[in-house]
N, C-alpha and C positions, 0 to 999 in steps of 0.2 A: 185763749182766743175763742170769741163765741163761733160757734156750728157754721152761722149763718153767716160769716164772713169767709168767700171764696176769692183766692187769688185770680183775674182777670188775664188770664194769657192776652198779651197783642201777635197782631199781624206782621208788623215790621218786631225782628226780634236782634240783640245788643251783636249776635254776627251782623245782621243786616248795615247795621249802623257802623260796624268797623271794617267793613269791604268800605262802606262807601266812604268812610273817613281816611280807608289806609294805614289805621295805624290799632290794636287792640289797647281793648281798654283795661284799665287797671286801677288799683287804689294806690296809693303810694303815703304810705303813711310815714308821717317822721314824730318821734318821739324821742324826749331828752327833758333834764333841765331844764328851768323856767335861766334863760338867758346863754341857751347854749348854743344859739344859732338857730333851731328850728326854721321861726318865720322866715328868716332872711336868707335861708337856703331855699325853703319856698315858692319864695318870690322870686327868686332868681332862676329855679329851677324852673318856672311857672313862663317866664323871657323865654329863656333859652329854646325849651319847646315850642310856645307858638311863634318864634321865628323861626321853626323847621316846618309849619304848615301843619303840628300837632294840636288838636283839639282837647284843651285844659280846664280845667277849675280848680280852684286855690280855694278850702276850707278851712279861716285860722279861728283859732281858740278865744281869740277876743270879740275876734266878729259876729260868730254865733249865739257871743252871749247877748247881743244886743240885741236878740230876733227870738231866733228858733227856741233858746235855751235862757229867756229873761227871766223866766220865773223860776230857775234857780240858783241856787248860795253854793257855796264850797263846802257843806257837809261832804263825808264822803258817799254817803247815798245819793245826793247830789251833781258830783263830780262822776258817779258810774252812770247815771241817766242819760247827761251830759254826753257821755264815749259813746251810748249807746245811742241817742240820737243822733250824736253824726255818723255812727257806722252806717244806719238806714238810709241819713241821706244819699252818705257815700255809695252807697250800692245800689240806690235809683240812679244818680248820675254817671255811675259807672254803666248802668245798663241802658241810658241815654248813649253808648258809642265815647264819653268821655275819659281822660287821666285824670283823675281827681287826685289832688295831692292835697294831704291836710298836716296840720303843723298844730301837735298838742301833746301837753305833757303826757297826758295818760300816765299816770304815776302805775296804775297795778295790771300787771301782765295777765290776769286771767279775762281784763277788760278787751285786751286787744286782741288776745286769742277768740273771744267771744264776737267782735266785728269779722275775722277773720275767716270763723265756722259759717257763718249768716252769708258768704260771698263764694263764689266758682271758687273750685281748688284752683292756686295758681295768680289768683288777679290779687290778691292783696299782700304788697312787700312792705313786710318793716323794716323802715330805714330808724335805727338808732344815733343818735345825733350823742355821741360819746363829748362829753367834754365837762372837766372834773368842776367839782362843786368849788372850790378857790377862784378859778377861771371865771363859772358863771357871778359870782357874787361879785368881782373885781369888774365886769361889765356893767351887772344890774342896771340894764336901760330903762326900767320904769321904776327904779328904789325901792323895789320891794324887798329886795335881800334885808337891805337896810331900814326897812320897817317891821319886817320879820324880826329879824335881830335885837330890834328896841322894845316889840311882845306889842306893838299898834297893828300884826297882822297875823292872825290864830291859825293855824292849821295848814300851815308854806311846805308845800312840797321840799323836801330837800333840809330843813330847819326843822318842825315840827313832825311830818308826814314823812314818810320812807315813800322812797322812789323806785320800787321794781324793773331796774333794766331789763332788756330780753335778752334769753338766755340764748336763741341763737338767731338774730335778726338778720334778715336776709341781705342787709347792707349793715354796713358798720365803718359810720365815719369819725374820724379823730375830728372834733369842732373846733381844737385848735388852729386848722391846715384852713389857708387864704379861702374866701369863697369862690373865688372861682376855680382854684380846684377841686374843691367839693361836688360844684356842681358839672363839672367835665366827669368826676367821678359817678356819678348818678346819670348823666344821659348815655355816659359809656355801658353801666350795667343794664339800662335801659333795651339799648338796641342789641349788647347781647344775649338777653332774652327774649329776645326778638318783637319787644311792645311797642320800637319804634323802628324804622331803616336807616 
């Protein structure tokens, strides 16, 4: 980083914004398998809280390709850039007073420890979205297992790529169990960390 670039302290600061919100902010990351539920715990998780009057954002892995992260491919220098550009976002919008919850593979764990170091001890949980590679390919909601598999898509998580689960995620949910216990699961670990009432 050049000399001349100085971080910018403000006046209102992410306490200020979580008194006034009532509820502390935090990242919530889930990672798993390409079809192992992520999004869709997400999004669900994403309901559940703001009908408790919890201040959210939902950062998914396909959405940001269409924006922040379009200039780049699935290399794997690419897919770390990728992590590491949402860690940043994530951690402005966390210090906005928000729960940012994000939903992306993140195949390698040094990537996620690496968003994790960049945030307050404490604010950023990984949620591991557990659910076996037969499961996800038997869903395969956008065919990609199944263009993986026929060698029309190079470098699949889970097919070609190895997938570094975390070794001890701060949630660990079976993505086989209904979604709405999932996410009863996750706003219960929630409020007993006390991020939400």
């Amino acid at each position: 980083m050049e000399h001349n670039v100085v971080w910018h302290p403000h006046a209102i600061t992410r306490t200020d914004r979580e008194v006034a919100n009532q509820h502390c902010a935090v990242v919530v990351w889930l990672t798993g398998l390409s079809g192992s539920g992520k999004s869709s715990i997400a999004g669900a998780l994403e309901q559940a809280l703001h009908h408790q009057g919890v201040r959210t954002y939902l950062l998914d892995g396909d959405n940001v390709r269409h924006g922040l992260c379009q200039d780049l491919g699935f290399s794997d220098d690419d897919r770390r850039e990728n992590i590491r550009r949402v860690g940043e976002v994530a951690g402005l919008m966390m210090d906005a007073g928000l729960v940012v919850i994000t939903a992306f593979i993140s195949p390698h764990r040094s990537d996620r420890e690496n968003v994790a170091l960049r945030l307050p001890e404490g604010s950023f949980i990984e949620v591991f979205v557990d659910t076996p590679l037969e499961v996800c390919e038997q869903r395969d909601p956008k065919g990609l297992y199944k263009r993986a598999r026929k060698g029309e898509i190079k470098q699949f998580t889970g097919i070609d790529l190895p997938y570094e689960q975390p070794l001890k995620p701060d949630i660990h949910l079976n993505g086989e169990l209904p979604l709405g216990q999932l996410v009863d699961q996750l706003v219960d670990e929630l409020q007993r960390r006390a991020v939400i009432s």
